[in-house]
C-alpha positions as CSV (number, residue, x, y, z in Angstrom):
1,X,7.7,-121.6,8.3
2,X,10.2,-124.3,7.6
3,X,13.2,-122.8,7.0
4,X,15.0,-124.7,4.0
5,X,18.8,-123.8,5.4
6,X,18.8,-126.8,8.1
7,X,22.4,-127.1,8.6
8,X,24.0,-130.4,7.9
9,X,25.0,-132.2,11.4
10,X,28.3,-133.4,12.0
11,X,29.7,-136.1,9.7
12,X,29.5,-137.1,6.4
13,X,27.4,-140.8,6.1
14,X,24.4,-140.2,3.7
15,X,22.1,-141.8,6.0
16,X,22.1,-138.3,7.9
17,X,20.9,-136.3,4.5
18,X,17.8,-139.2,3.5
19,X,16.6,-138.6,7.4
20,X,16.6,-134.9,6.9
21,X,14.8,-135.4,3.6
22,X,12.6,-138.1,5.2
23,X,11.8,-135.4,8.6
24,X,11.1,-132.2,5.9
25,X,8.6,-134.9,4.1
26,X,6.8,-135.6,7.2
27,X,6.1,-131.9,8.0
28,X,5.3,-130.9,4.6
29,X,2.4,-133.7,4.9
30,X,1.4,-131.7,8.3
31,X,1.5,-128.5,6.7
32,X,-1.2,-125.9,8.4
33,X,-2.1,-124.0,5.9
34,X,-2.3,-126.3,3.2
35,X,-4.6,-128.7,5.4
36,X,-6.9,-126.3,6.2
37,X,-7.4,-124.5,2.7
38,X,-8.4,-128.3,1.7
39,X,-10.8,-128.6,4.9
40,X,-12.1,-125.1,4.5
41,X,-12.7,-125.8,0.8
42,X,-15.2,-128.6,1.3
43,X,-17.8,-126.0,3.0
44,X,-19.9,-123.8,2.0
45,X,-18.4,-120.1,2.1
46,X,-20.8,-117.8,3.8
47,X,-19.2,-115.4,6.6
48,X,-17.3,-116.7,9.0
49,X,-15.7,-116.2,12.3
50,X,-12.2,-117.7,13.3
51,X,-10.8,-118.5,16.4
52,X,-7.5,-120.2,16.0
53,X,-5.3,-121.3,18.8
54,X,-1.8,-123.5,18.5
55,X,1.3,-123.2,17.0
56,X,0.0,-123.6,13.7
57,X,-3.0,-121.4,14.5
58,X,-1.7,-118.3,11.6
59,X,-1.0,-121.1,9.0
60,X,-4.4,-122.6,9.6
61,X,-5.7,-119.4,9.7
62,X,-4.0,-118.2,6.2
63,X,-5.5,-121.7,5.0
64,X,-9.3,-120.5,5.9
65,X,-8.5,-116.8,4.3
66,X,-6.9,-118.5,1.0
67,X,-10.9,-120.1,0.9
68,X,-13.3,-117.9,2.2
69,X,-11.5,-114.6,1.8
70,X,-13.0,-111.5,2.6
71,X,-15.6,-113.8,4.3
72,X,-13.5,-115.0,7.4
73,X,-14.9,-111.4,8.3
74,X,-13.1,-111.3,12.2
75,X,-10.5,-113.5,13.5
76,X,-8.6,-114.4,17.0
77,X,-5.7,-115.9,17.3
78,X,-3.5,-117.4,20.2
79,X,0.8,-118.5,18.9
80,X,3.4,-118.8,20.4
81,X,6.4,-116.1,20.6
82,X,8.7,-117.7,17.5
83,X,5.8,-117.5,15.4
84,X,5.8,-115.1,12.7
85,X,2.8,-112.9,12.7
86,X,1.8,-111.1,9.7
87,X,1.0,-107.4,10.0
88,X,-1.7,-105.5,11.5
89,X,-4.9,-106.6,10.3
90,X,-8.0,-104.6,11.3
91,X,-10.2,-107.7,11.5
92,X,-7.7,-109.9,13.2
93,X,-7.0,-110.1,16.8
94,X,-3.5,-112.0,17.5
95,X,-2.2,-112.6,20.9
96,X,1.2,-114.1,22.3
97,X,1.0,-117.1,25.0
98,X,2.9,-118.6,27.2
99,X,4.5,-121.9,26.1
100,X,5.0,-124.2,27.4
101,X,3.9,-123.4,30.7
102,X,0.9,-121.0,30.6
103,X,2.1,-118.0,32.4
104,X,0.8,-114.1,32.7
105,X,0.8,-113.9,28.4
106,X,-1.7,-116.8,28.3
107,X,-4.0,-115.4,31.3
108,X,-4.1,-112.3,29.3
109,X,-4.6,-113.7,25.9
110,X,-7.9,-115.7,27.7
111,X,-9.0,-112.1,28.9
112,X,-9.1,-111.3,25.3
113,X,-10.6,-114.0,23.6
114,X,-13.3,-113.8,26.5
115,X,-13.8,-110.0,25.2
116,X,-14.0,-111.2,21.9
117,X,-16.9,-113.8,22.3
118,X,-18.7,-111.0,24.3
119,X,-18.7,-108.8,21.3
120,X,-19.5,-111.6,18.1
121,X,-23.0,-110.6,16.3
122,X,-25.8,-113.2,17.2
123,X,-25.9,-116.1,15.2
124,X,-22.6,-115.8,13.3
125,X,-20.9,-119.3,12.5
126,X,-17.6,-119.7,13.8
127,X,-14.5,-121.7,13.1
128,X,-12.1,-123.0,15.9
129,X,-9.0,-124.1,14.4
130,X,-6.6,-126.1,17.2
131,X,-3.4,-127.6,17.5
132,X,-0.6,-128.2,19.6
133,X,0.8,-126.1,22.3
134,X,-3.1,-124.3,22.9
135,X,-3.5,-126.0,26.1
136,X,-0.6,-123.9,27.6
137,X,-1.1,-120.7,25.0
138,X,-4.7,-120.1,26.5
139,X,-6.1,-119.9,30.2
140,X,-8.6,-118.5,32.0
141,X,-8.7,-120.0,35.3
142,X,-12.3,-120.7,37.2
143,X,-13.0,-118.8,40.4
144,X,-10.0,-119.8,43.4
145,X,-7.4,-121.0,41.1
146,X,-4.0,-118.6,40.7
147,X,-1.5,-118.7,37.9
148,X,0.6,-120.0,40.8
149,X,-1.6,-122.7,41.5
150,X,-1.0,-123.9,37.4
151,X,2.5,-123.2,37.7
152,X,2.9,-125.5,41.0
153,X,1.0,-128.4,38.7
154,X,3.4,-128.0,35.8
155,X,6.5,-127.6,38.4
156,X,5.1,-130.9,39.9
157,X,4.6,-132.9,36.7
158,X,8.1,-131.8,35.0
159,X,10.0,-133.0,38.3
160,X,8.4,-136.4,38.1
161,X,7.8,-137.5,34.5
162,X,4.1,-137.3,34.5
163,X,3.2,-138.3,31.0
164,X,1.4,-134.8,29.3
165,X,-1.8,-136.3,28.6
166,X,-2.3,-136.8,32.7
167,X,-0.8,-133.3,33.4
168,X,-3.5,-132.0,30.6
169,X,-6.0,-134.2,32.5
170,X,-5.6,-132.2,35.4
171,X,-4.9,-128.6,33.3
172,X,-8.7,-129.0,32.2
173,X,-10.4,-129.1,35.5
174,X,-8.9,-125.9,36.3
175,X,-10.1,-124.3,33.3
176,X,-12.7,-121.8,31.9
177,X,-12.1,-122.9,28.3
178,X,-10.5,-126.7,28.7
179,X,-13.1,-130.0,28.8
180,X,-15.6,-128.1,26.3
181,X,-15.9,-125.1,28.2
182,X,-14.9,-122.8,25.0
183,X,-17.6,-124.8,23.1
184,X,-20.1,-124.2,25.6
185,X,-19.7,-120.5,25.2
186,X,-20.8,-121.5,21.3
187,X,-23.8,-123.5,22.1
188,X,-25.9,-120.8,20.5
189,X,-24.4,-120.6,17.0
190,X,-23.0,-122.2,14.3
191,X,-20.0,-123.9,15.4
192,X,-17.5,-126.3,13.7
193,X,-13.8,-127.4,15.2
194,X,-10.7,-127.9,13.2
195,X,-7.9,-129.9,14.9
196,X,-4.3,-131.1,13.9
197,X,-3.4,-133.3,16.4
198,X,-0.4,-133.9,19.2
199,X,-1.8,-136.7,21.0
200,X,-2.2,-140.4,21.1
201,X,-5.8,-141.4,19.2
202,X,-6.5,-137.7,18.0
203,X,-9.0,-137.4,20.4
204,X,-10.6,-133.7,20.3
205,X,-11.2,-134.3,23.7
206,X,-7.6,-134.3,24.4
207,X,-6.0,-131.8,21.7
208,X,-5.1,-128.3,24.2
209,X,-6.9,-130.0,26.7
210,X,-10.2,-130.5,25.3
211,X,-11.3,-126.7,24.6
212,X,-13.5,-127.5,21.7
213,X,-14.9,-131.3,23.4
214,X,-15.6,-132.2,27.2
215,X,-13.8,-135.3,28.4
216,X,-16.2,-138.0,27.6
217,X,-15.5,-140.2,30.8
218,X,-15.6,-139.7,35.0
219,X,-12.7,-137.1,35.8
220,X,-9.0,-138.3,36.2
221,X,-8.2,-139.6,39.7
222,X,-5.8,-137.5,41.8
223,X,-2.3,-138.8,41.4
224,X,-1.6,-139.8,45.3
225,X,1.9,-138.3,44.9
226,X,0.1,-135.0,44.3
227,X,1.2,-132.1,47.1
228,X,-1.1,-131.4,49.5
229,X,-1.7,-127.4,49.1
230,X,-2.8,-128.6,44.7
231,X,-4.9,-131.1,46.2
232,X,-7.1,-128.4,47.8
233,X,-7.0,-126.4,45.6
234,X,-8.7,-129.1,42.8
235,X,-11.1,-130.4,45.8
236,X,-12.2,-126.5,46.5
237,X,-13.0,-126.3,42.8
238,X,-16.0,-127.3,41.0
239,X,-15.9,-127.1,37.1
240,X,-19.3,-126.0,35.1
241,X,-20.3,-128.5,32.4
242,X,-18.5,-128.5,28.8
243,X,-19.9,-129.1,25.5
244,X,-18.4,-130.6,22.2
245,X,-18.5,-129.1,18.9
246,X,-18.4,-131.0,15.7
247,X,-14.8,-131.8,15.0
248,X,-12.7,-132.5,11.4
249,X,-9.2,-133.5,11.7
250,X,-6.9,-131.8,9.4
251,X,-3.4,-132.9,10.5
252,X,-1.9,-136.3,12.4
253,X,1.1,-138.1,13.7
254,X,-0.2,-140.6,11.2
255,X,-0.6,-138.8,8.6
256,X,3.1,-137.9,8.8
257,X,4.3,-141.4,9.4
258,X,2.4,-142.4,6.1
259,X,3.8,-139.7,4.4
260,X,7.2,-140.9,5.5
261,X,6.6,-144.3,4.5
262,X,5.7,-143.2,1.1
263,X,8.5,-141.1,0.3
264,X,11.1,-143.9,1.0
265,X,9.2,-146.8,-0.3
266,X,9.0,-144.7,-3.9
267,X,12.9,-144.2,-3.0
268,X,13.7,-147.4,-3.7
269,X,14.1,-148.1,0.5
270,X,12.9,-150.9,2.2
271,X,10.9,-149.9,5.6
272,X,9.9,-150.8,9.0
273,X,7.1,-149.4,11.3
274,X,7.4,-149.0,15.2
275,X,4.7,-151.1,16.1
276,X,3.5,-149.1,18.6
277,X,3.5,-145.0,19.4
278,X,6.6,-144.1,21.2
279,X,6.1,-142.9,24.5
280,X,7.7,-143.3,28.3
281,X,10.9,-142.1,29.6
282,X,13.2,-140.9,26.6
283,X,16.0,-142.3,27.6
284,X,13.9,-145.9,27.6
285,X,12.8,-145.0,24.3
286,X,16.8,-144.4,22.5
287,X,18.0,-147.4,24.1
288,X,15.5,-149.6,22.9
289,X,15.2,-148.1,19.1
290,X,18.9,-148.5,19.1
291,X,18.6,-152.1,19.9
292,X,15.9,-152.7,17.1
293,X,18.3,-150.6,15.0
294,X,21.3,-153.5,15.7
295,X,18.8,-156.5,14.6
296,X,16.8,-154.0,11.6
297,X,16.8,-156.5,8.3
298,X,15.1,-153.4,6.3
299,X,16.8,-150.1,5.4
300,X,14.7,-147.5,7.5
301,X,12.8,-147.8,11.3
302,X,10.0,-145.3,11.3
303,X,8.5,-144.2,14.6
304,X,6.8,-141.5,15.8
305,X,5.6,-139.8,19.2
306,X,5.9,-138.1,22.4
307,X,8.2,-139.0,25.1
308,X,9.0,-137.6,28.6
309,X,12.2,-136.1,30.6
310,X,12.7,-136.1,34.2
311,X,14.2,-132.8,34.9
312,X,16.7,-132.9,38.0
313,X,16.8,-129.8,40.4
314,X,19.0,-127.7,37.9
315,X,18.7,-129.1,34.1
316,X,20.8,-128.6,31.0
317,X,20.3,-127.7,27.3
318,X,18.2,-130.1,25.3
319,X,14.5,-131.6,24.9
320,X,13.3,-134.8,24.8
321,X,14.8,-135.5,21.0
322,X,17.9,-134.6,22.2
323,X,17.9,-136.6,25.4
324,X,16.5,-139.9,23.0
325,X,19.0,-138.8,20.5
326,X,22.2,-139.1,23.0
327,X,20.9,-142.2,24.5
328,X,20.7,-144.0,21.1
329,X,24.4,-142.5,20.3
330,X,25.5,-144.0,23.1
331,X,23.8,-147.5,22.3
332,X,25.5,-147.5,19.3
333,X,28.8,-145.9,19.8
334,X,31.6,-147.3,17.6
335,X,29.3,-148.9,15.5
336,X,29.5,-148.2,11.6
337,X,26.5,-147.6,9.0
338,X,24.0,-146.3,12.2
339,X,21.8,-143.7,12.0
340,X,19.2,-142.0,14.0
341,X,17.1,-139.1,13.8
342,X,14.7,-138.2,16.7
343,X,13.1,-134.3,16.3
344,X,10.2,-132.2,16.8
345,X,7.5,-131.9,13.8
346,X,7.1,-128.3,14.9
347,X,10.6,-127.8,15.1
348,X,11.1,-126.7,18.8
349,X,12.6,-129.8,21.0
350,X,11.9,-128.4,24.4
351,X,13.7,-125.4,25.6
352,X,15.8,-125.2,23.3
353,X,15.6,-123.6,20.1
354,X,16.7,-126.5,18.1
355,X,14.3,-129.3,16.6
356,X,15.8,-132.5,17.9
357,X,19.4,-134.6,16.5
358,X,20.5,-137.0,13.9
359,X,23.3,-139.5,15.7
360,X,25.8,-141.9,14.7
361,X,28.3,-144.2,16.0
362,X,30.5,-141.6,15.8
363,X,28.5,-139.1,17.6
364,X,30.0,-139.9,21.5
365,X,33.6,-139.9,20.2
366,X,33.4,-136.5,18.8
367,X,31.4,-135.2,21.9
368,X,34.5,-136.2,23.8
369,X,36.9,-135.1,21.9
370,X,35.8,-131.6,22.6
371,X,35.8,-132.5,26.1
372,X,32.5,-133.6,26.7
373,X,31.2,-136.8,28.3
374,X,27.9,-138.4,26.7
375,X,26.7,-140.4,29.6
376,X,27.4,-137.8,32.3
377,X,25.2,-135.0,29.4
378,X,22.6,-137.8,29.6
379,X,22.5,-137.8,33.6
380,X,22.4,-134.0,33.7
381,X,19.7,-133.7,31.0
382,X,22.1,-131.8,28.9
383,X,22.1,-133.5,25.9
384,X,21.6,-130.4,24.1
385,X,25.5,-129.4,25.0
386,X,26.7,-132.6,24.5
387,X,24.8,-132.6,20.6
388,X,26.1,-129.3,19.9
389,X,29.8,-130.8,20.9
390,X,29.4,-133.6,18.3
391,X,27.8,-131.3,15.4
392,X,24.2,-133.3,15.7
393,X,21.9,-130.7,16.5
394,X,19.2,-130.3,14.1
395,X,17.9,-126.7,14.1
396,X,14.9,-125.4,11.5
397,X,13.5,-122.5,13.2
398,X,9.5,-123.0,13.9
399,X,8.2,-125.2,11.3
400,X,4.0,-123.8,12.7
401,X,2.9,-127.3,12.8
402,X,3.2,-130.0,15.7
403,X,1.7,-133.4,15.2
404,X,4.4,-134.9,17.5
405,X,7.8,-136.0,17.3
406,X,9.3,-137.8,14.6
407,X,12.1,-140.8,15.1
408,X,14.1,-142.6,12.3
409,X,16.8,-145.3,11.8
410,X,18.7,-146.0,8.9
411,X,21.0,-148.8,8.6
412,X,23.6,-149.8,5.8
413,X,22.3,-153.0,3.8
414,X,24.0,-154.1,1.0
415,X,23.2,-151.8,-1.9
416,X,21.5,-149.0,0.6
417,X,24.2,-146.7,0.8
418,X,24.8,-146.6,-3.6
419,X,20.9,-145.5,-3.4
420,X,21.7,-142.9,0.0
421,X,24.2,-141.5,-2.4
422,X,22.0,-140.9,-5.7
């Protein structure tokens, strides 16, 4: 859960505490639980099993139980390790994953969920409840594909800044459960999916790499760059058919954007929308929000999205927030009345255990004046030392949600720091 004590970040402008309030708004909006009690309520209650597999999956499952109660009568559920699982529960089944590179935890967790299909009572509806981080949680590889095999994909894609809808792409054709090979084991029951969303368009398709819809389309090319020992290793494989299960979508990047909007409009703050969904090289990204941020007419820039890192051989601290964050801080450096937030909606930024930054003008002079130099951080991707130096980290523990990340500007216009202040 959200945890409310979110430390202040360095400095003292009141731009930093509206972004805060703005970023807590924005996950409320997302919350799992709450979205699912209002999807769950609009069906009709009759027993029920659940399958839930993301980092929100215990919040969306607490959501189904809040509705159907002692009729959600077996569940099975795939988080992450920071989540916070409830106790024992004779009629739930809760496994830890691998994140964010599937690894032994996730093969296992697949081994179990497979067990658990084997064993549901004919005919019994079930419930899959999605959202971000499943496609990593859960594996179960088809026949001639080894964890290594995975690992060497992800190692690949991380060291070149393959965008994670390709590197999902290519996840799913490895995969028992991925491209609608979970909702072909369903076929012969009830089955309805539940997604909150990471990735552009929503598509179901594409949430965790497709395990409740088959990929639509022919297969994704082979990137030419790919190494020759994963290119056998896809061309030896041959993927059964997937199927797609009915789909409602209970959480969005949107729908925390719109949420956003909301709360500062009814503020009394004057707002702009990125007009597009952030995405590309992270560095890219900071530079040209900060540029936007130097021409902005309005009080507030709201973005949202994913970006993308290029790790070198041995990285630093940080995430993508961060390394947006530090490139922005560095944009603006000197400059007065500048303020950005860029963080993670489920509160993790990477591998680190902090959610993202909030920068100012200030931010590069106060990394240095513990020694540390911004661009050089930048270079190493080890923005995450270079944040901590300045005070901008933004930590909230897990918030269980993840619709994406959230990025926000605020710039002092005549009047807007009186209404910051109140």
């Amino acid at each position: 859960m959200l945890r409310p004590e979110t430390p202040e970040p360095g400095g003292t402008d009141p731009g930093r505490a509206l972004l805060l309030d703005l970023y807590h708004t924005a996950i409320r909006a997302v919350d799992g639980r709450a979205a699912m009690a209002r999807a769950a309520a609009e069906r009709a209650i009759v027993d029920t099993a659940v399958i839930a597999v993301g980092k929100a999956a215990l919040p969306m499952l607490a959501g189904v139980k809040d509705v159907l109660g002692a009729h959600c009568v077996r569940a099975f559920v795939v988080t992450t390790a920071a989540a916070e699982v409830p106790p024992p529960d004779p009629y739930t089944h809760v496994c830890i994953g691998d994140h964010p590179v599937p690894g032994p935890r996730s093969l296992a967790a697949g081994d179990a969920l497979n067990t658990f299909l084997d064993a549901l009572p004919p005919g019994l509806p079930v419930w899959v409840l999605v959202s971000g981080g499943a496609s990593s949680l859960l594996e179960r590889l088809l026949p001639g594909v080894t964890l290594g095999d995975v690992r060497a994909l992800n190692e690949w894609a991380l060291a070149r800044d393959v965008p994670i809808a390709t590197l999902n792409a290519l996840r799913r054709r490895l995969s028992a459960y991925k491209d609608g090979r979970l909702a072909a084991r369903l076929a012969d029951r009830p089955a309805l999916a539940f997604v909150v969303s990471d990735v552009p368009g929503d598509d179901p398709a594409v949430v965790g790499s497709g395990v409740v819809a088959a990929w639509p389309g022919d297969p994704l090319s082979l990137p030419a760059a790919l190494p020759d020992a994963l290119r056998r290793c896809f061309e030896r494989v041959v993927p059964p058919r997937g199927a797609t299960l009915p789909t409602v979508l209970v959480g969005s990047l949107a729908q925390a954007l719109d949420a956003i909007d909301a709360h500062a409009r009814a503020l009394g703050y004057t707002v702009e929308r990125w007009p597009t969904r952030v995405e590309g090289p992270a560095v890219e990204a900071g530079q040209a929000i900060a540029r936007r941020l130097e021409r902005l007419t309005v009080d507030l820039l709201v973005a949202g999205g994913e970006t993308t890192v290029q790790l070198p051989p041995a990285p630093g601290v940080g995430g993508r927030c961060q390394q947006l964050a530090l490139a922005a801080a560095l944009a603006v450096a000197g400059q007065d009345g500048v303020v950005l937030l860029a963080a993670g909606t489920d509160g993790i930024d990477g591998a680190s255990a902090d959610a993202g930054a909030v920068i100012d003008g200030g931010t590069v002079a106060r990394a240095a004046a513990d020694g540390i130099d911004a661009q050089a951080s930048l270079d190493a991707a080890d923005a995450g030392s270079c944040l901590a130096a300045s005070g901008d980290l933004v930590h909230t523990g897990p918030t269980a949600t993840n619709v994406g990340d959230i990025i926000l500007g605020w710039r002092v216009r005549a009047g807007a720091r009186e209404r910051s202040a109140a």
